[in-house]
C-alpha positions as CSV (number, residue, x, y, z in Angstrom):
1,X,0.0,0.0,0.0
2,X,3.0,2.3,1.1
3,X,5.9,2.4,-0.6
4,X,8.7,3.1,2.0
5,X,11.3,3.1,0.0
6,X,10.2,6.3,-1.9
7,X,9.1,7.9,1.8
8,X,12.6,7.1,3.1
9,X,14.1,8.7,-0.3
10,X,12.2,11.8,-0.4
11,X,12.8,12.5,3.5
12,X,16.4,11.6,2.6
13,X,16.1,14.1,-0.3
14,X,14.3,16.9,1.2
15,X,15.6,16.2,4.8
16,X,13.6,15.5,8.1
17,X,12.9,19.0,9.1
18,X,11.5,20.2,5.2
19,X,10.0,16.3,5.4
20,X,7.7,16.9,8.3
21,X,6.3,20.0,6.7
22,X,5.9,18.4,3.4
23,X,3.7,15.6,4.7
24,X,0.8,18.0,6.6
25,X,0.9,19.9,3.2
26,X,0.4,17.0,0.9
27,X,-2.4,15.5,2.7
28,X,-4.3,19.0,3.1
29,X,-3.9,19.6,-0.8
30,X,-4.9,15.7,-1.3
31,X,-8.1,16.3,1.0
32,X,-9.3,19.3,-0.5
33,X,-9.6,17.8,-3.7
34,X,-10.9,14.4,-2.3
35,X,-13.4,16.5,-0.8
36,X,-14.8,17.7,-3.9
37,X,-14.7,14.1,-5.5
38,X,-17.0,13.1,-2.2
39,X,-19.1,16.1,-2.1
40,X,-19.1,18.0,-5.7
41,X,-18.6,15.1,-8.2
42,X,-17.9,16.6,-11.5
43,X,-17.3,14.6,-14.5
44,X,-15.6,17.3,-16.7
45,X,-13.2,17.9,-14.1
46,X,-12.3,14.3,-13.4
47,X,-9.2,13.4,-15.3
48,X,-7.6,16.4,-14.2
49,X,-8.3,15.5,-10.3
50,X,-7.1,12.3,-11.4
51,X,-4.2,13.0,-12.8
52,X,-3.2,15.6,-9.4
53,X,-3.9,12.5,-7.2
54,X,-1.9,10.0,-8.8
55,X,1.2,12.8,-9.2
56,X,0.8,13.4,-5.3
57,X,0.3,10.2,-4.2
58,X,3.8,9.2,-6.0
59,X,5.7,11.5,-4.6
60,X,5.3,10.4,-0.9
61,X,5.0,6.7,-2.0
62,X,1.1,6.2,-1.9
63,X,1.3,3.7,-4.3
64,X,-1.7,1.7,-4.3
65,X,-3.3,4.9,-4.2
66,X,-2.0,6.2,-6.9
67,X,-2.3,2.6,-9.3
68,X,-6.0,3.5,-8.5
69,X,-6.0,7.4,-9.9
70,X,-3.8,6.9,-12.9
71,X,-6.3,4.5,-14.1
72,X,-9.1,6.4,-13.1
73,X,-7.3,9.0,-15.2
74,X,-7.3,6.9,-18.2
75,X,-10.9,6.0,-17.8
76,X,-11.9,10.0,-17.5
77,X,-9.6,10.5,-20.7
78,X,-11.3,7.7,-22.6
79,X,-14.5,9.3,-22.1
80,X,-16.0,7.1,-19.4
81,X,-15.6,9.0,-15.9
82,X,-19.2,7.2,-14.9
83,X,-16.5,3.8,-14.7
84,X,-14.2,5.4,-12.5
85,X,-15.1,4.1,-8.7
86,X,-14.5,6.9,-7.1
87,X,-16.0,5.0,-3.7
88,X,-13.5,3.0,-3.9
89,X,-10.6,5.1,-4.9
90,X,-11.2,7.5,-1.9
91,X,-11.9,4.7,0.5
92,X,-7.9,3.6,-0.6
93,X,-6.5,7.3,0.1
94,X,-7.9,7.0,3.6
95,X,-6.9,3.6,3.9
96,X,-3.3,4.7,3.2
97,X,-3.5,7.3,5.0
98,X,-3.8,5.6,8.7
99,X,-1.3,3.1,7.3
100,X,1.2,6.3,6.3
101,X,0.2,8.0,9.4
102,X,0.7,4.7,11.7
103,X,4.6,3.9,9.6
104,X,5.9,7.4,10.0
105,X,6.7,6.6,13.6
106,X,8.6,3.6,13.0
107,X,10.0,5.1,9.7
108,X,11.8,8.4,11.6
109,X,13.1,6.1,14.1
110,X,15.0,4.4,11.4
């Protein structure tokens, strides 16, 4: 669900200090538009919020989550956003979430 590799690399990258602001930012930016996926569905804006939450979700190692948005992206860009479960695809961000926000912890430690 996590990859903790690429959370160990981008701390490593960005260091612990710029690291522990990144992560509050990230999943503010990624709530906001989950948000309006949950409450203000909008088909023609779809594969764009698609394509923002698989980019995100990369970059601090959400990687189931982000398997789920890039093809939810595709989906949207093929002209069938009614396919795209979005249910389920924000049901995996929160999912990751505890598991990220549980690991972090035992990942600084390391």
């Amino acid at each position: 669900m996590i990859d903790w590799q690429r959370v160990t690399t981008l701390r490593d990258e960005i260091g612990a200090e710029d690291f522990e602001e990144v992560v509050p930012m990230f999943l503010e930016e990624v709530a906001e538009v989950t948000d309006q996926l949950r409450d203000q569905p909008d088909a023609s804006k779809l594969e764009e919020q698609m394509h923002f939450l698989k980019g995100s979700a990369l970059n601090l190692g959400f990687a189931d989550f982000s398997s789920m948005c890039h093809a939810g992206e595709a989906q949207a860009a093929a002209g069938k956003p009614a396919q795209v479960n979005v249910p389920e695809i924000l049901a995996c961000f929160e999912a990751s979430k505890e598991v990220f926000l549980d690991g972090l912890p035992k990942m600084a430690a390391t």
